[in-house]
C-alpha positions as CSV (number, residue, x, y, z in Angstrom):
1,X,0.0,0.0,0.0
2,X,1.7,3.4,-1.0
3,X,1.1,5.9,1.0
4,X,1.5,10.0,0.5
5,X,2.6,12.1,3.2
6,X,1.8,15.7,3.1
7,X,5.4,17.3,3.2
8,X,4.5,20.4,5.6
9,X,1.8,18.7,8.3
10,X,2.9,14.7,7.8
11,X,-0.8,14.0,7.1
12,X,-1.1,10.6,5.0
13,X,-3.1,10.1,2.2
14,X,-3.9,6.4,0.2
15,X,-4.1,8.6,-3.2
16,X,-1.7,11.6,-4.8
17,X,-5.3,13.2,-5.6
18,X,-6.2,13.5,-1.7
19,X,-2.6,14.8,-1.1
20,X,-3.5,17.2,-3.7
21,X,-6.7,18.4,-2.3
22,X,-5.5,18.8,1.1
23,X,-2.3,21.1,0.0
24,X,-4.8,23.4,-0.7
25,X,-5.3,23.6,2.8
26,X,-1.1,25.2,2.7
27,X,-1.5,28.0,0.7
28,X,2.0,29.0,2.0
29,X,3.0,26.3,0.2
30,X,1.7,27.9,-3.3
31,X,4.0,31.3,-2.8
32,X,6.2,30.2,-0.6
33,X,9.9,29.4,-3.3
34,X,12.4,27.6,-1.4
35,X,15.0,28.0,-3.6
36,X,16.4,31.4,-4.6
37,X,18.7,32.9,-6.9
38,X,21.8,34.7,-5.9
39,X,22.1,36.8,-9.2
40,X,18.7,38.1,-10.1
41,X,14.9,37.4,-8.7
42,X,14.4,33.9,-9.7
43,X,13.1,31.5,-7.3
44,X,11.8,28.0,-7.6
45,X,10.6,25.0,-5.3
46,X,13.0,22.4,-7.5
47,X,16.7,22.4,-6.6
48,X,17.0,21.2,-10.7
49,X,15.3,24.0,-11.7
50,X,17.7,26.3,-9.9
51,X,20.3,24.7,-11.4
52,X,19.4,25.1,-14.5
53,X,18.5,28.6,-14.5
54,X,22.0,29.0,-12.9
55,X,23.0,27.3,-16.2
56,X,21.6,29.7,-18.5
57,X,23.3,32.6,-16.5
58,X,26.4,31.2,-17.4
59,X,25.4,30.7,-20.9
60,X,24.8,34.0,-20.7
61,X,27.9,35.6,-19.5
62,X,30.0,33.3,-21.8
63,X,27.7,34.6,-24.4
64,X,28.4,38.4,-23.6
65,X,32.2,37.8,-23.8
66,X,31.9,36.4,-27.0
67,X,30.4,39.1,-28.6
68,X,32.7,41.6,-27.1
């Protein structure tokens, strides 16, 4: 039996769609980023995310010294 624990209260659910539901009840959780950005205003809830967007500064920068 797979269970889904909510990730701020530890409330258990039997389905992902009950989980669902009841994060509404966390509307922190909606606005609330937990990653952030050090360069510019950027934040995410997925540490991959950051990481990519970290990425495309880079790509960026390397893309500014090329033109110059």
């Amino acid at each position: 039996l797979t269970v889904y624990p909510c990730m701020i209260c530890g409330k258990k659910f039997k389905s992902r769609g009950f989980l669902k539901r009841h994060m509404k009840n966390h509307p922190e959780h909606l606005t609330k980023k937990k990653y952030r950005c050090t360069d510019c205003d950027y934040t995410t809830n997925k540490k991959l995310s950051l990481h990519n967007h970290l990425e495309s500064h880079k790509l960026t920068s390397k893309t500014e010294k090329a033109i110059e």
